[in-house]
C-alpha positions, -999 to 999 in steps of 0.1 A, spaced: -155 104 647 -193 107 651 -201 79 670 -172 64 683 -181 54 722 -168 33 747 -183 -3 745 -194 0 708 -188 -28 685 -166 -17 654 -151 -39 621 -117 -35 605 -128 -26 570 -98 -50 556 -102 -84 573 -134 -81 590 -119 -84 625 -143 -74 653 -132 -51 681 -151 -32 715 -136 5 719 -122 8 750 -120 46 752 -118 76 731 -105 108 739 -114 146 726 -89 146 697 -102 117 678 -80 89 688 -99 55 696 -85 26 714 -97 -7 707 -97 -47 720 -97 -71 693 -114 -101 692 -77 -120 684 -68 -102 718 -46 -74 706 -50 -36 716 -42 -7 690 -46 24 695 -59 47 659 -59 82 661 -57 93 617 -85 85 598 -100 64 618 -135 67 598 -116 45 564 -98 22 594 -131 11 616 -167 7 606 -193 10 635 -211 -24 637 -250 -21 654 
């Protein structure tokens, strides 16, 4: 969860999709826009879902 902030770029590790994190919250779940549009919200493993992008 190291590293996870609002307004950070992150990858979907199985199609490449791009997303911005919209928030985060103190027990680890991450909300995210994708660049298709769509919203999900990921709150188990997200370290092997999302890969940070710099």
């Amino acid at each position: 969860m190291l590293g996870y902030q609002k307004g950070k770029q992150v990858r979907w590790y199985e199609d490449g999709e791009m997303g911005i994190i919209l928030w985060t919250t103190n027990r680890g779940s991450v909300g995210v826009e994708w660049g298709s549009g769509e919203y999900g919200e990921y709150n188990y493993e997200v370290d092997e879902l999302l890969k940070l992008v710099d």
